[in-house]
C-alpha positions as CSV (number, residue, x, y, z in Angstrom):
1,X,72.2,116.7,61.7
2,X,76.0,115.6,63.2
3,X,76.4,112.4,65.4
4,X,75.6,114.4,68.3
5,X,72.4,115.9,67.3
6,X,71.8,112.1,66.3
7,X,72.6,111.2,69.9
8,X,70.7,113.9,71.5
9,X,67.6,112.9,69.3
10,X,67.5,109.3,70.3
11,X,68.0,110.4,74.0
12,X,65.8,113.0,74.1
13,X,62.7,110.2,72.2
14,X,63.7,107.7,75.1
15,X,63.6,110.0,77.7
16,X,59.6,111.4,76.4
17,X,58.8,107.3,76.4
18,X,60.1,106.8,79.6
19,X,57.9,109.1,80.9
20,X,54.9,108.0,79.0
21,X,54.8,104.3,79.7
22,X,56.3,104.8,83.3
23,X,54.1,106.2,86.0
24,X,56.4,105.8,89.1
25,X,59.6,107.2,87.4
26,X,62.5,108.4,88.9
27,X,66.2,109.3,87.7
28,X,69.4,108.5,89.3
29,X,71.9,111.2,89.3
30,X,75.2,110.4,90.2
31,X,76.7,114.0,89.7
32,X,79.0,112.9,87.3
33,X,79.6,113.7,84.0
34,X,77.0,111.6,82.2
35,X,73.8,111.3,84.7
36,X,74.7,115.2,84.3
37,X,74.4,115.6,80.2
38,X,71.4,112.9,81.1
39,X,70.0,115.4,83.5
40,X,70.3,118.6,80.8
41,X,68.6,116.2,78.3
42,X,65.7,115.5,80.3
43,X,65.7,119.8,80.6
44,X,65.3,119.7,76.8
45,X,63.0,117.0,76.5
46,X,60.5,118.8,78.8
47,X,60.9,122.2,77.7
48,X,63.8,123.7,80.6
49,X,61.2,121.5,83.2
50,X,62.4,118.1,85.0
51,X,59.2,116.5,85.6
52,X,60.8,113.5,86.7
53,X,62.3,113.6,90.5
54,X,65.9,113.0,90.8
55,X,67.3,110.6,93.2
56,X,70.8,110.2,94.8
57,X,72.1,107.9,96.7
58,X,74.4,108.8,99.0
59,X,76.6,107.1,100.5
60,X,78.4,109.8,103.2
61,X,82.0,109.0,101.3
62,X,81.7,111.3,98.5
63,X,84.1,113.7,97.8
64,X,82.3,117.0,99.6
65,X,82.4,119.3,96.7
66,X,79.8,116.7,94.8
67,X,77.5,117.2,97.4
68,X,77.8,121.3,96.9
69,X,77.4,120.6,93.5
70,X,74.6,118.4,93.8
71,X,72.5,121.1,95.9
72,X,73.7,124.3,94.8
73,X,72.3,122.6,90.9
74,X,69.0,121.4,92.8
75,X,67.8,124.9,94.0
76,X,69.2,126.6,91.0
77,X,67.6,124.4,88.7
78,X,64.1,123.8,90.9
79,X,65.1,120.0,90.9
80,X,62.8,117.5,92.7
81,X,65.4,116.2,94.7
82,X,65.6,113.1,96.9
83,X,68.8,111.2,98.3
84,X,68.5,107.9,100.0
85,X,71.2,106.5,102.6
86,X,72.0,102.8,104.2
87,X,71.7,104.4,107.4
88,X,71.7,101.3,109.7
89,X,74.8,100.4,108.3
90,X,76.6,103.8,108.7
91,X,75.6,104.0,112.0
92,X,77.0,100.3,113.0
93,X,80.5,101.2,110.9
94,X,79.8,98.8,108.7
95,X,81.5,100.5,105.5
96,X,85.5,100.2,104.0
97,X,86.5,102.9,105.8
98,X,85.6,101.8,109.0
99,X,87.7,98.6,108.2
100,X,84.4,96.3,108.8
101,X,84.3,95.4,105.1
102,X,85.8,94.8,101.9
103,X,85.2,97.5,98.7
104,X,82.5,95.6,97.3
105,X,80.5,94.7,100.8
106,X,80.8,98.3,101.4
107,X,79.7,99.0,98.0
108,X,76.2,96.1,98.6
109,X,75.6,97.9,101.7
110,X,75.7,101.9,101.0
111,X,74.8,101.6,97.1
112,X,72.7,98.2,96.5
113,X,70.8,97.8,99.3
114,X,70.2,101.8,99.7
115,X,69.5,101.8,96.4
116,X,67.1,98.7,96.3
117,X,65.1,99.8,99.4
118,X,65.1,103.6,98.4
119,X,63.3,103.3,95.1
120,X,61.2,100.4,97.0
121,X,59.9,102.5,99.7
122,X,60.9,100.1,102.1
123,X,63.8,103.2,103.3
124,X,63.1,106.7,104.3
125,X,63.4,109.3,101.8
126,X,65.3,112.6,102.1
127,X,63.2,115.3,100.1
128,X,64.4,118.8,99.1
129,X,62.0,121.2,100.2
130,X,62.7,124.3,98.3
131,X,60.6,126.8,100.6
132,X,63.5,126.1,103.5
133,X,66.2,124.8,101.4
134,X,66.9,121.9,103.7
135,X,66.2,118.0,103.2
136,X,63.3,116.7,104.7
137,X,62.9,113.0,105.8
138,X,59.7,110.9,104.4
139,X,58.9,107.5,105.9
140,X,59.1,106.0,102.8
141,X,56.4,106.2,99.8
142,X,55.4,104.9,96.3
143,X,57.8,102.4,94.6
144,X,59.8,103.4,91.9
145,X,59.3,100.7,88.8
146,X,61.2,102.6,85.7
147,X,64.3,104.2,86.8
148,X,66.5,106.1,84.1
149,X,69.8,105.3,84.9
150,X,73.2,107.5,82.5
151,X,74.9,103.9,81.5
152,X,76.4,103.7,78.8
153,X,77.9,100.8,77.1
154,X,81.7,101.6,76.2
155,X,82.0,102.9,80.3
156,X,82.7,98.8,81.4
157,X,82.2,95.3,80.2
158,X,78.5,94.8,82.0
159,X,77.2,98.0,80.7
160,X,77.9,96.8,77.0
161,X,75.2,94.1,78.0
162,X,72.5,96.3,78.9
163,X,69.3,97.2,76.6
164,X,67.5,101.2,76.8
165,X,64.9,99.6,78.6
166,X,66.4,96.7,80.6
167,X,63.7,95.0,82.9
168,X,65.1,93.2,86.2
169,X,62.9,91.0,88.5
170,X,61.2,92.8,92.2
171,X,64.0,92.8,93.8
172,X,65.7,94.5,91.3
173,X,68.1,91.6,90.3
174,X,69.6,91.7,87.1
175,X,69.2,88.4,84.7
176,X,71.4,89.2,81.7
177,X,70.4,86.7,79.7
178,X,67.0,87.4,79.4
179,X,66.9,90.8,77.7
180,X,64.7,91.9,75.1
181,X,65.7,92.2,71.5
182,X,65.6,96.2,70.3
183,X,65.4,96.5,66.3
184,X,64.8,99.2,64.3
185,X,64.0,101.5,67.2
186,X,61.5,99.0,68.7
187,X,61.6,98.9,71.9
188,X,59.6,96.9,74.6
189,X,58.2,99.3,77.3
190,X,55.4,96.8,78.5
191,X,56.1,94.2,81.1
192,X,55.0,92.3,83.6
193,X,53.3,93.0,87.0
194,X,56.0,94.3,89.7
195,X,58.7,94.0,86.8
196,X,61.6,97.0,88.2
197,X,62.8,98.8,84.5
198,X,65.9,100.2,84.1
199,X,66.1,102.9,81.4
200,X,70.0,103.8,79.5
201,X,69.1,107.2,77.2
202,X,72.9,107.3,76.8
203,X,73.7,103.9,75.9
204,X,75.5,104.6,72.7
205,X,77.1,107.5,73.7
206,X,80.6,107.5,74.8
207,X,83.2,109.4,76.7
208,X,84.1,111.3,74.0
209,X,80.6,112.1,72.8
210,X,79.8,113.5,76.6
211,X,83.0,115.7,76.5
212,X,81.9,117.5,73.4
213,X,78.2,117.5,74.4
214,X,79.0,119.2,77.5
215,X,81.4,121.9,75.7
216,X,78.6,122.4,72.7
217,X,76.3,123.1,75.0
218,X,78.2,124.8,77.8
219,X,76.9,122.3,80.4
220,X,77.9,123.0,84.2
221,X,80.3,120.5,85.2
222,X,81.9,119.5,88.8
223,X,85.3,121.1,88.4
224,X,86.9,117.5,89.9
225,X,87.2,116.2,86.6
226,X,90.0,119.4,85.7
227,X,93.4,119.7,86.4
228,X,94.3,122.6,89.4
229,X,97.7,122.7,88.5
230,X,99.3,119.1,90.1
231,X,99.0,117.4,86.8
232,X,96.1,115.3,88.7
233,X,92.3,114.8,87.6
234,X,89.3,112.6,88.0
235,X,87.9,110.8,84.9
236,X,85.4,108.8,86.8
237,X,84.2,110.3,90.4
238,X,82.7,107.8,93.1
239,X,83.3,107.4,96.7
240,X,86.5,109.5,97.8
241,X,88.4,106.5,99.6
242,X,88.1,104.6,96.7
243,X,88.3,106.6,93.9
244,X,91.5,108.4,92.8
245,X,92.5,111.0,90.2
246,X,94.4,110.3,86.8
247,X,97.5,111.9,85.2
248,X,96.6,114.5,83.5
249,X,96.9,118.5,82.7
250,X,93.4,119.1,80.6
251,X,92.3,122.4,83.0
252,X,88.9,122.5,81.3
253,X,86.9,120.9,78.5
254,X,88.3,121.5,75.4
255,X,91.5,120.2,76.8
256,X,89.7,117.1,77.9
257,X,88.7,116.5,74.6
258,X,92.1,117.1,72.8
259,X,93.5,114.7,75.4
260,X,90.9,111.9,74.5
261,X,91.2,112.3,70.8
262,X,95.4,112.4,71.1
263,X,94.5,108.6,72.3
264,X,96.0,109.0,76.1
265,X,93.4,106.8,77.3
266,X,92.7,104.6,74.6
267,X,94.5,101.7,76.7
268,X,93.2,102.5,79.9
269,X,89.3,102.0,81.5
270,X,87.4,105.1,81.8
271,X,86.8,103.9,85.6
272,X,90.4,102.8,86.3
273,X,90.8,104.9,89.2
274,X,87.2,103.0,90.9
275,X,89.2,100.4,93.2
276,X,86.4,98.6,93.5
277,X,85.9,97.4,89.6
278,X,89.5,95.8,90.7
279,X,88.1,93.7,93.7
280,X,85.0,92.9,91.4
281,X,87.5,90.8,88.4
282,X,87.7,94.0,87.1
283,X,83.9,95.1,86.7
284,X,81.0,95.3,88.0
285,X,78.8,92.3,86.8
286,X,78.3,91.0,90.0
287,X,77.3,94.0,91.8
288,X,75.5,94.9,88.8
289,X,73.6,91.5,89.1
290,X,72.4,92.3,92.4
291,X,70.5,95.6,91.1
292,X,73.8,98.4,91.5
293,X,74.1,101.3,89.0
């Protein structure tokens, strides 16, 4: 085996205990590049089946082609696919763009809180139904208590801190100190009453390792993270008015990899371009705190 059948291995093992110890299990899919690969893993862990829905939360910013992406792979792929939204607060203008807030308020509003009260069941859900093709809206439903999340460690500093399963309180707050220990493969899947689990299947993979996962296995990628011919490409992809491309001429994967083992990045953040990790001291601990991705 090579490090990234190694990788796939681990992954593919958390993802099966996941599904096993979790009964209200759900997985966050950012369409980026890793909640992608961790998306295609959960395909191989269940046989070309995702028996786990996938959840979205969207916050009306994102660059429009993710949104394509993220539908045209849903009905291509038979994906149980639900979004969530902070709709109150879109409605009142309450978001960056609007000017009503700072980066990270906007970011508490259309990612924490829709997060938080999405996989609580507090929010409505939007569910793809595949005999029309459209979104449907539920009044909310069953809470979500393990949620499999594409983290991984090396992306920022918080990240580095987090465990494959990583338990947070009921209102999904984040106590970093209190983590359990994981040796020798052992990991704790058993907690308390109403405790909200955050599972990492890709926490010791890193950018690198995606890159040449997605070109081994010919992966379908959003095409924002490649060069169109301005010398311009996303590394990291969030909301579009906060979020902006890097220099760079890698046009598809394999380029992306040369460009990453030349060392172009090796000085500067994967998520350098995400303004708000800049208003946040430079991460995202205290976002993450409050129960963020």
């Amino acid at each position: 085996m090579d490090s990234l059948d190694v990788l796939e291995s681990q992954s593919v093992f958390i993802l099966r205990e996941a599904y096993r110890e979790f009964k209200q299990l759900v997985m966050l899919w950012s369409i980026g590049k890793d909640s992608t690969v961790l998306l295609w893993l959960a395909r191989k862990a269940f046989f070309g089946h995702v028996p786990i829905p996938l959840m979205h939360i969207d916050t009306h910013f994102k660059i429009a082609s993710m949104i394509e992406y993220r539908d045209r792979l849903a009905r291509q792929w038979r994906l149980n696919m639900i979004y969530g939204e902070n709709a109150e607060a879109l409605a009142a203008g309450e978001t960056y763009p609007a000017g009503q807030c700072n980066r990270i308020d906007c970011c508490r509003k259309l990612k924490t809180e829709a997060l938080k009260n999405t996989l609580s069941g507090a929010w409505p859900r939007w569910v793809l139904n595949h005999a029309t093709g459209q979104y449907e809206k539920l009044a909310g439903g069953e809470p979500y208590t393990g949620v499999i999340v594409g983290a991984r460690s090396d992306e920022e500093g918080s990240r580095s801190k987090e465990r494959y399963f990583s338990p947070r309180d009921q209102q999904s707050d984040w106590d970093v100190g209190d983590q359990p220990p994981e040796l020798w493969n052992q990991f704790k899947t058993d907690f308390a009453p109403g405790t909200h689990v955050r599972i990492h299947p890709l926490l010791d993979w890193t950018e690198l390792n995606i890159w040449e996962y997605i070109e081994r296995e010919n992966i379908p990628i959003i095409d924002l993270y490649f060069d169109h011919g301005d010398g311009k490409r996303y590394r990291s992809l969030g909301c579009a008015p906060c979020t902006g491309p890097v220099d760079s001429t890698a046009r598809n994967v394999a380029e992306i990899i040369a460009e990453l083992r030349s060392g172009k990045f090796a000085n500067i953040a994967e998520r350098a371009g995400r303004a708000q990790d800049s208003e946040d001291g430079g991460g995202l601990e205290t976002l993450r705190r409050e129960g963020y991705m």
